[in-house]
N, C-alpha and C positions, 0 to 999 in steps of 0.2 A: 450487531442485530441485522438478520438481512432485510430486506425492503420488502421483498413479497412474501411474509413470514409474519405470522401472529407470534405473538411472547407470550406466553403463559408461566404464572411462577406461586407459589405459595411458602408463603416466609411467614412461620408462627400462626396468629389467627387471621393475617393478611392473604389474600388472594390478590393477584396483578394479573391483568390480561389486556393488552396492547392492542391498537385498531387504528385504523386511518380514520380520519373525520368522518367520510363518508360512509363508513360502514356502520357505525352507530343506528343502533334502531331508534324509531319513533317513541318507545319509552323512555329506553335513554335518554334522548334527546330533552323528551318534556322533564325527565328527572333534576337532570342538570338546570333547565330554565327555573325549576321551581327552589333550587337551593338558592339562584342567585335574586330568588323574587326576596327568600324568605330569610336569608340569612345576613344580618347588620355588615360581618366583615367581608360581603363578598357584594356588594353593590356595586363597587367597581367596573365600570362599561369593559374591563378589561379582563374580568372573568368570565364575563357570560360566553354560551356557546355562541352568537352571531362573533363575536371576536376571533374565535378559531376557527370558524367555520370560513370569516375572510379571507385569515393565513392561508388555511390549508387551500381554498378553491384557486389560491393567487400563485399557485405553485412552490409554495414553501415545503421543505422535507418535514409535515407537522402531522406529528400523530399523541393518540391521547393514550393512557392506562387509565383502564378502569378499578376502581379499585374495591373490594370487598370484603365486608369482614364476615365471619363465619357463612360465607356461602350467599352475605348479605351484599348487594351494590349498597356501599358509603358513601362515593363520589370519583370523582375523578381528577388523574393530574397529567394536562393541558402539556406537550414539549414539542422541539423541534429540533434538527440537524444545522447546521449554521454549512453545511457543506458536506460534498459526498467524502472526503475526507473524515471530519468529525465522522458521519454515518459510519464506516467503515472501521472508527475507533470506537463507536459504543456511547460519541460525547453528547447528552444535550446542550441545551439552554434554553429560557425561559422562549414560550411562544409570542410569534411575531418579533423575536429579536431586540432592536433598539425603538420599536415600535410603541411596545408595554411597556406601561407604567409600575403597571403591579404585578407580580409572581407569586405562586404557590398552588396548592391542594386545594380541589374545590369539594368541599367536603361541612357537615355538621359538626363543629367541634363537640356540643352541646352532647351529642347519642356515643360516639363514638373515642378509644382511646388512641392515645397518640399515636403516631408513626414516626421515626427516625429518619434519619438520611438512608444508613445503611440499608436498614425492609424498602424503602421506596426503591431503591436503587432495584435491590432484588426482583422486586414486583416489577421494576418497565424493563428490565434485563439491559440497564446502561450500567457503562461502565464510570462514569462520570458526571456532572452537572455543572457548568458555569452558572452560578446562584447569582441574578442582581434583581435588583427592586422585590426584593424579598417581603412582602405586605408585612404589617406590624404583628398581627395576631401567631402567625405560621408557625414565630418559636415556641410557642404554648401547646403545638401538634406535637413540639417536639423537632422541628424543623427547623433549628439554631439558625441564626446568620453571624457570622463571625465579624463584619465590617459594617458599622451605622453609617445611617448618612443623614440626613432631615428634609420630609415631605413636608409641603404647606397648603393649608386646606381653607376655605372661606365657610364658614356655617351661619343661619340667621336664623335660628332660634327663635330668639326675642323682636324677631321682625328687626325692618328695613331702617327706620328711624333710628333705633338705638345702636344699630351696628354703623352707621355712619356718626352718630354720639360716640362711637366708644374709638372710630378711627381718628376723627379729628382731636381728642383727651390724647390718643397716646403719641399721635404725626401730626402735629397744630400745623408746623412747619410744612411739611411736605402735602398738605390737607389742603392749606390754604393756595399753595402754588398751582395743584391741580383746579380747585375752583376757578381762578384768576384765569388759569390757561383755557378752561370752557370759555368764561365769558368773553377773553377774548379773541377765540373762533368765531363764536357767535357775532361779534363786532367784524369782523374782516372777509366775511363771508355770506353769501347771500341765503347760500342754503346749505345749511347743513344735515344730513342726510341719513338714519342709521337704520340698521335693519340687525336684528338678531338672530333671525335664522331665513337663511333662502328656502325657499320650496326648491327651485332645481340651483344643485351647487358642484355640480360636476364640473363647469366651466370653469368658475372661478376658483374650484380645488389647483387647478392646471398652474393657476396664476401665483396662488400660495403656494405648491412647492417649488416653483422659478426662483421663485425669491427666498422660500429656505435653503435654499441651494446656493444661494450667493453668497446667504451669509454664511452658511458652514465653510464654503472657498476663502470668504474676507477672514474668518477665526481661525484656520487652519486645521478645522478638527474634521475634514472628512467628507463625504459625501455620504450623509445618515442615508439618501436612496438611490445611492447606486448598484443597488441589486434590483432587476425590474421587478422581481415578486412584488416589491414594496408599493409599488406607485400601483399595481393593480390591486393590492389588498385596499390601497387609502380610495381608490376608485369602485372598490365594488361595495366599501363601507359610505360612501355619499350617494350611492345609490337604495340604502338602505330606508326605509319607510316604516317601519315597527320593531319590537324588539328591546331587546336591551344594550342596544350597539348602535345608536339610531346619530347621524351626522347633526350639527348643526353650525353652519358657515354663517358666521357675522362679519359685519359688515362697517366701517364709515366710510359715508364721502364727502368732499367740500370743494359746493358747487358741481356736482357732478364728477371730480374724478376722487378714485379712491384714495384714502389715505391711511388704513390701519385697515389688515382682514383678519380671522382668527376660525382654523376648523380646527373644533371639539368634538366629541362625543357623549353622548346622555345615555345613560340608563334610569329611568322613574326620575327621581328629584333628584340624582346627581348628575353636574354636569362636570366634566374631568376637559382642564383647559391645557388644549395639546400642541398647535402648529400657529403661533401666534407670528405676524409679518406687520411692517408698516412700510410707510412711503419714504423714500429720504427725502421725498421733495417737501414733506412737511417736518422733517425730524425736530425742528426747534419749537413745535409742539405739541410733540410729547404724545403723539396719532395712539402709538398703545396702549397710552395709560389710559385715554378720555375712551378710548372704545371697551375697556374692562370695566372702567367704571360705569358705563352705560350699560353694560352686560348685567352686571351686576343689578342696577336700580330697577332693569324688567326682568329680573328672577323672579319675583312674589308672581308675579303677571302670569308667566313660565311653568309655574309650581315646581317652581329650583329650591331646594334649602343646603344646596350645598355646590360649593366651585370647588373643585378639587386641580390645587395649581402644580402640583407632581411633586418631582424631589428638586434639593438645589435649594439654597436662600440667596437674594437677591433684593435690591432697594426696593423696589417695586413688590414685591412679593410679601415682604415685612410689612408695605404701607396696610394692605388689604386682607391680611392672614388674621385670622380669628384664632388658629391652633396649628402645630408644631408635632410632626409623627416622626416615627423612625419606620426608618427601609433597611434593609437588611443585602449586603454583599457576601458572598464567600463561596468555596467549591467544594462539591462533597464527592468523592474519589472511594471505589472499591480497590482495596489493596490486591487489585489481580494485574495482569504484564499490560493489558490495556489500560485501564486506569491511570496506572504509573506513567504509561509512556506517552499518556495524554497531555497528566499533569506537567510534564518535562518540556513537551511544544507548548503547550500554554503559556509556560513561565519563558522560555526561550522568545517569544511571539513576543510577549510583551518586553522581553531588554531589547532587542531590535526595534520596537516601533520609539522605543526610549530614546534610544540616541539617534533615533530619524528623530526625532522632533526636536532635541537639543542642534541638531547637524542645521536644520530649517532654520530654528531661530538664530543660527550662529552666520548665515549666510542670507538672510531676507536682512540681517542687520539690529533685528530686537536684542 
């Protein structure tokens, strides 16, 4: 697909027509705002256009297909180049990369009928797509994901009371450690300090990716930002102030220095819990869990009824999960010489970083 080139394509009752972020007109723009207002499975701070609109101004290769059915705008589906490479094979991948939580078709499933992999592919003129965090609804588009994984999400429905009733019935154990560990902060401590969302968090954004960056170095899994796009997309999203992409940097401290941060993002009453860090100087109690759970108790305050904690299960995550989603992995390939010979680096890319990582742990000594 060349880069200063619109795609234009119609495949059956589908129409696809391809744009950079910033050429979307003013309708567009509010069309798409009002599917993410209006539609249950696209609440997600990771569908709305302020999330692509981050990617693309942060200089990601991020352009959208618009998509339509008889002549009608449906919606739209959100992708990006992971490199001018991919770009020049025709490959996406979900937008903002390892940023998003959730991927798919922003679209009414309610009006509209399915679409495939293959018509989509037709419609943004790729040759390919590396599918992950496939949102749960998408295969009902008709957008299969071939690999589950499991998201885990906090809802409080029945208010604040019965959802801490119904954590402590099913985690007596792990309920009770966490209370014992407030109380004693609260004992050892003169002040303890917390704050739910900063007004200005641009600073201390700086300070939270320092520290996800150690740990991805201490886990061996990478450097989730070391493309610069990344840290300008998460900078120009904590500059954000309405919308459905809207920052909120929490906070503890004890005694004045910090000990647990966490930047999320909100759309309406979800808050989707994304870049969570704590102190090691406090690690033996447990700075992340007591700042979640403080998160949580000024939700109602917030008008939050839902933490959306991503994919992944984890001790922590099981304490405070109300419900259990699938996300969807897999790649969807037109049978053309591109496609194919994408599919072939793809799969090469990954037995290579395979035995780097066996080679790593065989020489750090794990």
């Amino acid at each position: 697909m060349r880069a200063d080139r619109r795609h234009r394509a119609v495949v059956g009752q589908w129409q696809g027509e391809v744009k950079r972020v910033r050429d979307l007109t003013a309708n567009e723009v509010a069309f798409w705002q009002h599917l993410s207002v209006t539609r249950p499975e696209l609440r997600s701070p990771f569908f709305s256009f302020e999330f692509t609109q981050a990617v693309a101004e942060s200089g990601a290769r991020a352009r959208v297909c618009l998509l339509y059915e008889n002549q009608t705008l449906a919606g739209f589906f959100p992708f990006q180049f992971a490199d001018g490479f991919a770009q020049s094979m025709a490959a996406g991948e979900r937008i903002g990369g390892n940023l998003n939580d959730f991927f798919g078709v922003v679209i009414d499933p309610s009006r509209y009928g399915p679409i495939g992999p293959q018509d989509l592919l037709q419609c943004t003129g790729l040759a390919s797509v590396d599918v992950s965090h496939l949102e749960e609804t998408q295969p009902g588009l008709g957008l299969g994901g071939g690999l589950p994984a499991q998201g885990v999400r906090i809802r409080f429905e029945n208010g604040l009371q019965r959802y801490w009733e119904s954590v402590k019935s099913r985690h007596r154990s792990a309920h009770d450690t966490l209370r014992n560990r407030e109380r004693k902060i609260e004992r050892e401590f003169r002040r303890v300090h917390f704050v739910f969302a900063h007004e200005e968090s641009s600073e201390l954004l700086k300070l939270v990716v320092a520290e996800k960056r150690k740990q991805y170095q201490r886990s061996d899994a990478g450097d989730g930002f070391a493309e610069p796009w990344k840290l300008r997309c998460l900078d120009r999203i904590s500059r954000y102030r309405e919308g459905r992409c809207v920052p909120v940097l929490s906070a503890l401290y004890f005694d004045g220095e910090w000990a647990a941060l966490h930047f999320g993002i909100r759309a309406g009453n979800v808050l989707h819990y994304w870049f969570p860090v704590y102190n090691s100087h406090f690690s033996g109690l447990s700075p992340g869990l007591i700042l979640l759970a403080k998160m949580i108790r000024e939700s109602a305050d917030r008008s939050i009824g839902e933490i959306d904690l991503g994919e992944g299960l984890s001790r922590y995550k099981e304490l405070f999960a109300t419900e259990f989603y699938p996300v969807y992995r897999d790649a969807w390939y037109c049978t053309n010489l591109r496609g194919l010979a994408y599919r072939g680096c793809l799969s090469l890319s990954w037995r290579v970083q395979s035995v780097l990582q066996r080679w790593q742990r065989k020489f750090s000594g794990a």
